[in-house]
C-alpha positions as CSV (number, residue, x, y, z in Angstrom):
1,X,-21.7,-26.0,33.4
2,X,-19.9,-23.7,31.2
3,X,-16.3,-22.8,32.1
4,X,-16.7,-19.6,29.8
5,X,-20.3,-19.0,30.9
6,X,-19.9,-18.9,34.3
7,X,-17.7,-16.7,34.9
8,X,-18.2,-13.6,35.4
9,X,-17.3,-10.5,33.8
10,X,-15.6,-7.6,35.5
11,X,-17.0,-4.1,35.1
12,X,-13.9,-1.5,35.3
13,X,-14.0,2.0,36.1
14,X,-15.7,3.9,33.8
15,X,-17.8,1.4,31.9
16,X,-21.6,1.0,32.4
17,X,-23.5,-2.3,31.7
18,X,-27.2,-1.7,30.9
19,X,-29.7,-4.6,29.8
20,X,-33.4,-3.6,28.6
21,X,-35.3,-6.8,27.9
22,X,-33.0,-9.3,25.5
23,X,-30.2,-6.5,24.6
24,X,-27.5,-5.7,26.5
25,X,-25.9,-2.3,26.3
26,X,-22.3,-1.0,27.3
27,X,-20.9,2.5,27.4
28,X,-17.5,3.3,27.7
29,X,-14.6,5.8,27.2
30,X,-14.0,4.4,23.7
31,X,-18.0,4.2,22.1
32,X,-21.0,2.4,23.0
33,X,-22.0,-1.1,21.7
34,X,-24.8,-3.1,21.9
35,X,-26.1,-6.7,21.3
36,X,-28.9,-8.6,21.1
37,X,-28.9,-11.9,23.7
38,X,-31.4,-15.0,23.4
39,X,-34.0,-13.8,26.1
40,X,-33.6,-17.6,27.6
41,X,-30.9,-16.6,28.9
42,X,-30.7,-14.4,32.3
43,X,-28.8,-11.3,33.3
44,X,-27.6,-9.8,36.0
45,X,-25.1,-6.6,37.0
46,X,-24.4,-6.9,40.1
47,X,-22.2,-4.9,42.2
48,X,-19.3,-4.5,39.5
49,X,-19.9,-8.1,37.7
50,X,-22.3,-9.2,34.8
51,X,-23.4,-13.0,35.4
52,X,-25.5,-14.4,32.9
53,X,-27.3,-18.0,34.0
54,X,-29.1,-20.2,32.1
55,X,-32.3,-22.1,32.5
56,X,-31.4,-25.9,31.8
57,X,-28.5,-28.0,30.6
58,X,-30.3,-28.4,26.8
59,X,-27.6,-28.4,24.5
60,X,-28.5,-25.1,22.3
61,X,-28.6,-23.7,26.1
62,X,-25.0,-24.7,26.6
63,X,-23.4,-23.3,23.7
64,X,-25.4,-20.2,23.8
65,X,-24.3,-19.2,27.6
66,X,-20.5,-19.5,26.6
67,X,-21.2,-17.6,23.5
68,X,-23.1,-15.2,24.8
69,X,-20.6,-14.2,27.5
70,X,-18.0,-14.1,25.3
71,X,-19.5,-11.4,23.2
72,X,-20.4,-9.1,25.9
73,X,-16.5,-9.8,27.7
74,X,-15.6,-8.3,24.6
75,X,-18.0,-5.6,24.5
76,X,-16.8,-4.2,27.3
77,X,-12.8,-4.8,27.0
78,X,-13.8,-3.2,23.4
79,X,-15.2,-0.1,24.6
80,X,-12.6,0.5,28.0
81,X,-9.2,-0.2,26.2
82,X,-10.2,-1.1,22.4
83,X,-8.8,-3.5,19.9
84,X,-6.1,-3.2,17.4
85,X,-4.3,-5.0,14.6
86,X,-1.4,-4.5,12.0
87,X,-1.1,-6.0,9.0
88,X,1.8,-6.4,7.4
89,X,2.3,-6.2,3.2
90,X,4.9,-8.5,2.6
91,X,5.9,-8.1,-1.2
92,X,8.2,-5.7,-3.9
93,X,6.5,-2.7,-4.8
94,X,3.3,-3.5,-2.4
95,X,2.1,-0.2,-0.9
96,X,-0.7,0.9,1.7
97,X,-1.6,4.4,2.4
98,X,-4.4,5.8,4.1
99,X,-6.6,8.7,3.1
100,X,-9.0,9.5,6.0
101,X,-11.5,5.8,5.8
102,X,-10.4,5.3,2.6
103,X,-7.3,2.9,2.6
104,X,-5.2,2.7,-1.2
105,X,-3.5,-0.6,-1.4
106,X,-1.4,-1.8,-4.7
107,X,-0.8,-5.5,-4.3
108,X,0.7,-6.4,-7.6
109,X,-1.9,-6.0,-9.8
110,X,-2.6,-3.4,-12.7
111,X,-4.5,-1.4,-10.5
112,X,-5.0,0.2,-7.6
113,X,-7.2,-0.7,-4.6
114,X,-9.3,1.5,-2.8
115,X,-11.5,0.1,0.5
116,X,-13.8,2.1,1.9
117,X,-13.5,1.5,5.8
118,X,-16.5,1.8,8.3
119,X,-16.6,4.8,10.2
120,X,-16.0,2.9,13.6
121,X,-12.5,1.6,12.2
122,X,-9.3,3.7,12.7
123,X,-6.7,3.2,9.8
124,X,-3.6,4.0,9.7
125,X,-0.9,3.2,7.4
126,X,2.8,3.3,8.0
127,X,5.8,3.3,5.6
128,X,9.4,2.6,6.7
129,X,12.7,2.5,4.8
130,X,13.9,-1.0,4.2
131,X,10.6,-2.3,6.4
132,X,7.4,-3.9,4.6
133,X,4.5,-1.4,4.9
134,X,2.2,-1.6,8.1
135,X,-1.4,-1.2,8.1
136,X,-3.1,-0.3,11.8
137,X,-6.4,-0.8,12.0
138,X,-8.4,-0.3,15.8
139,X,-12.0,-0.4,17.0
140,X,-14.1,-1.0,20.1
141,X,-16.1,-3.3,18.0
142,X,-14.3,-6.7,17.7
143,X,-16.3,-8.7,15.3
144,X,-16.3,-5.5,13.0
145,X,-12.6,-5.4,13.3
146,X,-11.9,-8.9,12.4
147,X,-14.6,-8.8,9.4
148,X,-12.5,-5.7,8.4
149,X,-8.8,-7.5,8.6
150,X,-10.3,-10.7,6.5
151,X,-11.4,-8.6,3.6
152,X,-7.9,-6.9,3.5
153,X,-6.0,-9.8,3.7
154,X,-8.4,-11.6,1.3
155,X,-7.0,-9.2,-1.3
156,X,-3.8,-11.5,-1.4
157,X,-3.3,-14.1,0.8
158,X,0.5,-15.0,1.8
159,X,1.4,-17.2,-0.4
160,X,3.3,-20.7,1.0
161,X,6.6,-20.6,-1.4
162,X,8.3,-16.8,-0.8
163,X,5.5,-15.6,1.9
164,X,4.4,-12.7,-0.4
165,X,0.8,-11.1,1.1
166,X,-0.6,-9.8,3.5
167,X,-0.3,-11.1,6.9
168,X,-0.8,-10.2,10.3
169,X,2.5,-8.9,12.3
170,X,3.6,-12.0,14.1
171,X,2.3,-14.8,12.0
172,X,4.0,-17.3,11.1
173,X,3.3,-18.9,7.4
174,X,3.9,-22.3,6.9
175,X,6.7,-22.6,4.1
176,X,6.9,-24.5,1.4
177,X,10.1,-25.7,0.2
178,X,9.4,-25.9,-3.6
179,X,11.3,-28.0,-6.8
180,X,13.7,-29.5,-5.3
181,X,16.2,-29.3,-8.6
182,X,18.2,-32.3,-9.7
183,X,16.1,-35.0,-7.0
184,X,16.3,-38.3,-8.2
């Protein structure tokens, strides 16, 4: 049986869990999200806990029930306390500012950058003295939020010999030592 499958996921306060046919519904606080589920699978809300179940031990069965749970879990943590990631722009000269879902970035090259966010993403870009620029992005929609970070940092990767990029805060980037000048 599936560790992650089987377990199952807490309602809190304040969150409700709805499923009509093969789509699963959850209203919170923070939005409402919904998602589509293989309609092998089964389930349940039961007094404060979704369990889903599944019919045998096929193998698409198996890795389907683990998934499966794992996108509704964060359904619901989404919409009761949200997600959120910074970004940090490690580089001279880079800049990030933020104009309402519209985020400016200049990276280093001869012109500007200008991303137009989807509406369900909060941006917010912070610039400190002697600091690298932040961006802050949150959501209730996880998968949207990670598909949003990857295109900003696919702008400029860090790069492994002085770390220039962006990066998320707290990552560590593998280092590269270079020439090594006069090696025999």
């Amino acid at each position: 049986m599936s560790r992650i499958g089987k377990a199952p996921i807490e309602i809190p306060a304040g969150v409700t869990v709805t499923v009509n046919g093969d789509t699963v519904t959850v209203k919170g606080p923070k939005g409402e999200l919904s998602q589509k589920v293989n309609p092998d699978l089964t389930i349940k809300v039961e007094d404060g806990h979704v369990v889903l179940t599944r019919p045998s031990d096929d193998r698409e069965h198996r890795a389907q029930h683990g998934l499966y749970r794992a996108l509704i879990h964060n359904m619901v943590v989404g919409v009761s306390q949200g997600y959120r990631k910074e970004m940090e722009l490690v580089g001279v000269g880079y800049r990030a500012t933020s104009d309402g879902q519209v985020l400016e970035l200049a990276l280093g090259y001869s012109h500007a950058i200008f991303i137009k966010l989807p509406k369900e993403v909060k941006v917010e870009a912070k610039t400190e003295r002697n600091k690298n620029p932040l961006i802050i992005l949150e959501s209730d929609d996880k998968q949207l939020l990670g598909q949003v970070c990857a295109k900003i940092r696919s702008l400029r990767k860090p790069e492994p010999y002085k770390g220039k990029g962006i990066k998320f805060v707290g990552e560590v980037i593998r280092r590269k030592s270079g020439k090594s000048a006069g090696a025999k």
